[in-house]
C-alpha positions in Angstrom: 135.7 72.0 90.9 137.7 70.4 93.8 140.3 73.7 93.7 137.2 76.0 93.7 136.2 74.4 97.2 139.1 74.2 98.4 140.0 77.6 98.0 136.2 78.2 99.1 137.5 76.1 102.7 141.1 78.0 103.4 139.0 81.4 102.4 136.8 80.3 105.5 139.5 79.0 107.3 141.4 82.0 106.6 139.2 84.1 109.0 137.3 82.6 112.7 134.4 80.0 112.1 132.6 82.9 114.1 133.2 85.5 112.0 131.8 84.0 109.0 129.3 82.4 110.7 128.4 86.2 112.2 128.5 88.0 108.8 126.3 85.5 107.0 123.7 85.9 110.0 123.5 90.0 109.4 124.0 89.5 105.7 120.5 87.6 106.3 119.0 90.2 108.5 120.1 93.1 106.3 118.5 91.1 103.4 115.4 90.5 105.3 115.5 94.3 105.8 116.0 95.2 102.1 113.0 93.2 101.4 110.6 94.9 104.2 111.6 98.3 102.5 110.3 97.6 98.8 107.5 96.3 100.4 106.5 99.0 102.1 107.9 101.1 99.2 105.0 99.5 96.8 102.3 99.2 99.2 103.0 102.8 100.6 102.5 104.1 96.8 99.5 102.0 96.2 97.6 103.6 99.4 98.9 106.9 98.3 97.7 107.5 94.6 94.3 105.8 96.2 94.0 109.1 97.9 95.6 111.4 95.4 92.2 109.7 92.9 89.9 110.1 95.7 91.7 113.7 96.5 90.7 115.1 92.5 87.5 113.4 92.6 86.4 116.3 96.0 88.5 118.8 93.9 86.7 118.3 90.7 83.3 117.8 92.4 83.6 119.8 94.7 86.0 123.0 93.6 84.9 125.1 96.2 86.8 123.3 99.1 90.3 124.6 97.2 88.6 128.5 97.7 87.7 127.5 101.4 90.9 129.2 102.8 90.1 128.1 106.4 89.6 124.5 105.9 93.0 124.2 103.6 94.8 126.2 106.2 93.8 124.2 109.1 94.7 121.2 107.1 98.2 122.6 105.7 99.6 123.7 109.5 98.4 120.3 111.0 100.7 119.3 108.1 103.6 121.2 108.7 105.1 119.8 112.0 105.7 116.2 109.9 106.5 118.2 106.2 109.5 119.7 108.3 110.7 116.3 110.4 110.5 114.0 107.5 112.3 116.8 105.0 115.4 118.1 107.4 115.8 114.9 109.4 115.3 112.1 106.4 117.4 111.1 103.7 115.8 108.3 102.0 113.2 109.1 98.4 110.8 106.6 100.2 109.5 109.7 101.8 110.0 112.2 98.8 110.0 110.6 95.6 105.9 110.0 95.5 105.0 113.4 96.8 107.0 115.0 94.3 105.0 113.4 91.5 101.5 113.6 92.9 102.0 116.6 94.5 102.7 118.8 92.2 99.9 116.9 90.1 97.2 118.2 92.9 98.8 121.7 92.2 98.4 121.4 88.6 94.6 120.6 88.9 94.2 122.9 91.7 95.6 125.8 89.7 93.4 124.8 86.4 90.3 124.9 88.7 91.2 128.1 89.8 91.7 130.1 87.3 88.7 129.0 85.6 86.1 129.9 88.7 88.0 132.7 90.2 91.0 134.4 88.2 89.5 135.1 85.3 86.2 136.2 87.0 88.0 138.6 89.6 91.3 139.7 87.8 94.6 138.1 88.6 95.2 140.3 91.7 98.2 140.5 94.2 95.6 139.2 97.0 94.4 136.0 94.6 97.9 135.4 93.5 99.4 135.3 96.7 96.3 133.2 98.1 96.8 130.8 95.3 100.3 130.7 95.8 99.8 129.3 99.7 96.9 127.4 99.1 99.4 125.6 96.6 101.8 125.2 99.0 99.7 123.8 101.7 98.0 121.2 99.4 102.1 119.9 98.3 102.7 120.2 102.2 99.6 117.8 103.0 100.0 115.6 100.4 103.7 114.9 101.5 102.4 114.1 105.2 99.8 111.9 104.7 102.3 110.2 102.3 105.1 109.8 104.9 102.7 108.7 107.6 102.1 105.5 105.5 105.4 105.0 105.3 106.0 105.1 108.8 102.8 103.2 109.9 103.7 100.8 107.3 107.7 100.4 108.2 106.9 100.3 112.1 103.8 97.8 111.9 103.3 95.6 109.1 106.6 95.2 107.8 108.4 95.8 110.7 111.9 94.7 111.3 113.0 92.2 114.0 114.8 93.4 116.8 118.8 92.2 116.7 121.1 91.6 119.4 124.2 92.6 118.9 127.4 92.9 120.9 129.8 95.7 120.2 132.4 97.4 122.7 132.3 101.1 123.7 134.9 103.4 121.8 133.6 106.1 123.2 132.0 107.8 126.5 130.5 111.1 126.2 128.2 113.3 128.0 126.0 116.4 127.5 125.1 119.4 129.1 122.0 120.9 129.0 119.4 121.6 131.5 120.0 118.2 133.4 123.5 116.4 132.2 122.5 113.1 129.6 125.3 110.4 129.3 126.3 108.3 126.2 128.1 105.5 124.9 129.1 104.8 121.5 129.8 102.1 119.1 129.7 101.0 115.4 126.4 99.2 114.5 126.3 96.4 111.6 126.9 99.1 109.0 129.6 100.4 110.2 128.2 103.4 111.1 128.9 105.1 114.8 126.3 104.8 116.6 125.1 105.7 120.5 122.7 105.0 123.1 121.9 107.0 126.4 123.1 105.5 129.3 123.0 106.2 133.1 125.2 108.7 135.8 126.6 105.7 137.4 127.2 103.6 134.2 129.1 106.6 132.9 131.3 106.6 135.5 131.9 103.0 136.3 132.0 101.9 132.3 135.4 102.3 130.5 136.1 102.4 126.9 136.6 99.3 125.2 134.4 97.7 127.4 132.3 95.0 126.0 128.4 95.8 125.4 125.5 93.8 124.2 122.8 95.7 122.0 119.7 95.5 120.7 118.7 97.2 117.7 115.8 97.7 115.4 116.8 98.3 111.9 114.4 100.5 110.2 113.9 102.3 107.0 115.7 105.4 107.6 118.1 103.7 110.0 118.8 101.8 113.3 118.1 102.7 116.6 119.4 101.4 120.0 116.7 99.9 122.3 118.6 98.3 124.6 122.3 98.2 126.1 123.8 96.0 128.7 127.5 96.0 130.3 129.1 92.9 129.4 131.8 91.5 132.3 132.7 88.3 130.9 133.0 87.9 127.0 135.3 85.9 125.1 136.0 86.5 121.4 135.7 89.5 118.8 132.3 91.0 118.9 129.9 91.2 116.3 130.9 95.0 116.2 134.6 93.5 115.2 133.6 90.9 113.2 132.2 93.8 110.9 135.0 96.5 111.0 137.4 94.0 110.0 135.1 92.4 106.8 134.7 96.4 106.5 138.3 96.9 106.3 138.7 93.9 103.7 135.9 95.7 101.8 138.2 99.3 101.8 141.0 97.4 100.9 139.3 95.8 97.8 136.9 98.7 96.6 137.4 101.9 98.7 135.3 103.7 100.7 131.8 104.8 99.7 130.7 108.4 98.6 129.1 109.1 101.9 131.9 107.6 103.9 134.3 110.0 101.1 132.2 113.2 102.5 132.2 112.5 106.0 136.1 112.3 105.7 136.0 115.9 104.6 133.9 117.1 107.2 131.5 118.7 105.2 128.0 119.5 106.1 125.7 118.8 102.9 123.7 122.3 102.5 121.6 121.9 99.5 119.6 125.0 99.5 118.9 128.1 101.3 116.0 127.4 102.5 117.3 128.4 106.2 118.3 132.0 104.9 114.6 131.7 103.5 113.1 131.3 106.9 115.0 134.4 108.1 113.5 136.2 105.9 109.9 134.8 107.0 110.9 135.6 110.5 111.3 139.4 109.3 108.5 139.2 107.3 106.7 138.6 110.8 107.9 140.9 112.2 107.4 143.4 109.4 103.5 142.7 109.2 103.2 143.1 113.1 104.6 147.0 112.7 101.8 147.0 109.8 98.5 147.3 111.8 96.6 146.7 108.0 98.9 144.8 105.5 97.5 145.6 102.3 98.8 144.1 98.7 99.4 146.7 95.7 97.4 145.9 92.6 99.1 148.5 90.1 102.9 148.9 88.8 104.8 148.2 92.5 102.7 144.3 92.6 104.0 144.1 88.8 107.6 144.9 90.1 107.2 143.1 93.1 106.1 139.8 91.5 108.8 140.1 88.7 111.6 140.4 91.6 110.5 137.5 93.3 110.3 134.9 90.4 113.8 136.3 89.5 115.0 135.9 93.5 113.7 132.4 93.5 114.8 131.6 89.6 118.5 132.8 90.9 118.2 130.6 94.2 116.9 127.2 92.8 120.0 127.3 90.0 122.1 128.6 92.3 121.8 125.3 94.4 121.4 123.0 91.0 125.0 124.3 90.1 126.9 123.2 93.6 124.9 120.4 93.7 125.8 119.5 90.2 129.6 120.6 90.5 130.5 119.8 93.7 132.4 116.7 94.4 130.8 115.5 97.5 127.3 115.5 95.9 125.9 112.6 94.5 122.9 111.9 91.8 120.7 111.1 95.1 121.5 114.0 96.6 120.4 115.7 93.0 117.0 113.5 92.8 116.5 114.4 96.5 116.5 118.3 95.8 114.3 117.4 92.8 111.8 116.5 94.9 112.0 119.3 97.0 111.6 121.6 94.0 107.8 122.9 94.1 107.4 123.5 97.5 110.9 125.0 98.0 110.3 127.6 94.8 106.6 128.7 96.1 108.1 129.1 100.2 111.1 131.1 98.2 108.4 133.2 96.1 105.9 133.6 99.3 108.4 134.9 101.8 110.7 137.1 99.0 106.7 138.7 98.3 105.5 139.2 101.7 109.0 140.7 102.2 109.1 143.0 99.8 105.2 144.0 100.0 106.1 144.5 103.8 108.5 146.7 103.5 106.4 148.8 100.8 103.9 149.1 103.6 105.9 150.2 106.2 107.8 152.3 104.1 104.1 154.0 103.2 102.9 154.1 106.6 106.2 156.1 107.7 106.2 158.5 105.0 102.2 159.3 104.8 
């Protein structure tokens, strides 16, 4: 017992009382943070299948709203702008996982509602199937919104993280040219991750690298953000930003670097699907109905062919990306969940834009021709 704290004292000893007295502080604050997320991780799901109940109660009772084409549509593009951020720009299954489930539950119901009060009644037409197919698409697209602006009500309100300040020095000075030119400085935050805040003309010019620079930052689900950053001219002592890389370096040394640190060092962008060759093909699909004065769907042997080639198209694409996502050594099992999620409305964008595509050429070709 006396060795054990002894060795407990030189292992202290062994590095500055202020940089153990540093680490445990974050380690406390990164806790704290851990904490915040499951919080808002149950609540957030609560809230969420509250509304996906409510959400098959107007369904069931009221079937007709799933028919009303101009109400869903108004709904499904008000839900697009936060579909896209939170699904190109957001890593993290808080956002994803839930959707995924009750989503594609909504679609289930949807779809079993309509074919009962209009498929059977009216024929399974290229018109109703396409319909069905964005109606679908728009209900996934809305439930995943409304979901993720819990989450983000919930992770920047209620369970919001405290502010840190947190001193760091500059390793690099950057600027960027656009319209107007926008200056930056950079720096590892807590997790060693780089890190940058904008800065002025003047400060970009007068600041040097390795300068010494006190932060604030607000932790937050999907990351930390800069809110603050002051010029430091007299400091004594390693930084916090120091303090950090070494006890980083000590954790290399003892269990190597993570997966994602492993596939930044490769210098690989993670493209797990082809969903930007997708909306390509939507642009041309635009493009293709504006030459079309009347865009009208074939209901004989070319809507047969044209709806066979589609499925196959978006069959091919989604195991296409399963197998280099499964394969692929800088892929992990999150990254595999995370396309699971993605799944439905992925497949019916690949199936809506591969039909329109195909259809729109048809017509074109028709109207050339005849």
């Amino acid at each position: 017992m006396e060795r054990s704290e002894e060795n407990q004292k030189q292992s202290i000893n062994k590095y500055s009382e202020e940089e153990y007295t540093g680490s445990s502080k974050f380690e406390k604050i990164q806790e704290q943070c851990v904490q915040n997320k499951e919080k808002v991780d149950k609540y957030s799901k609560i809230i969420s299948i509250s509304l996906f109940l409510i959400s098959i109660f107007i369904i069931y009772d009221y079937g007709f709203i799933f028919c009303n084409n101009e109400l869903l549509l108004i709904a499904g593009i008000i839900s697009y702008p936060s579909f896209i951020y939170f699904s190109y720009f957001s890593e993290e299954r808080i956002y994803s996982k839930v959707p995924a489930i009750l989503g594609t539950c909504l679609i289930v119901i949807a779809t079993v509602i309509a074919i009962k009060e209009s498929f059977f009644s009216n024929g399974l037409s290229a018109e109703n199937l396409i319909e069905h197919v964005f109606n679908s698409f728009n209900l996934y697209t809305i439930t995943y919104s409304i979901h993720c602006i819990i989450v983000y009500i919930l992770g920047h309100t209620i369970f919001k993280n405290n502010k840190i300040k947190y001193t760091a020095r500059i390793i690099e000075l950057k600027v960027s040219k656009g319209k107007y030119y926008t200056y930056f400085a950079h720096f590892y935050d807590y997790t060693n991750k780089k890190i940058f805040d904008e800065i002025s003309e003047k400060e970009y010019y007068t600041w040097e690298e390795g300068d010494y620079i006190e932060t604030i930052l607000q932790p937050q689900i999907d990351g930390i953000t800069v809110k603050k950053i002051t010029h430091l001219e007299n400091f004594e002592g390693k930084t916090d930003m120091e303090i950090f890389q070494e006890k980083h370096k000590r954790d290399v040394e003892l269990f190597g670097h993570s997966q994602e640190e492993m596939d930044e060092a490769k210098g690989e962008s993670k493209i797990e699907s082809f969903t930007v060759i997708f909306f390509v093909i939507a642009i041309i699909d635009l493009l293709v109905c504006s030459f079309n004065k009347k865009f009208s769907f074939h209901d004989n042997i070319i809507y047969a062919l044209t709806t066979a080639l589609s499925l196959a198209i978006t069959s091919y694409t989604s195991y296409k990306e399963y197998s280099i996502i499964k394969t692929e050594d800088n892929y992990t099992l999150e990254d595999l969940a995370i396309w699971k999620d993605y799944l439905v409305p992925r497949c019916l964008f690949y199936f809506l834009t591969t039909y329109f595509f195909v259809e729109g050429i048809i017509n074109l070709i028709e109207r050339i021709i005849f």
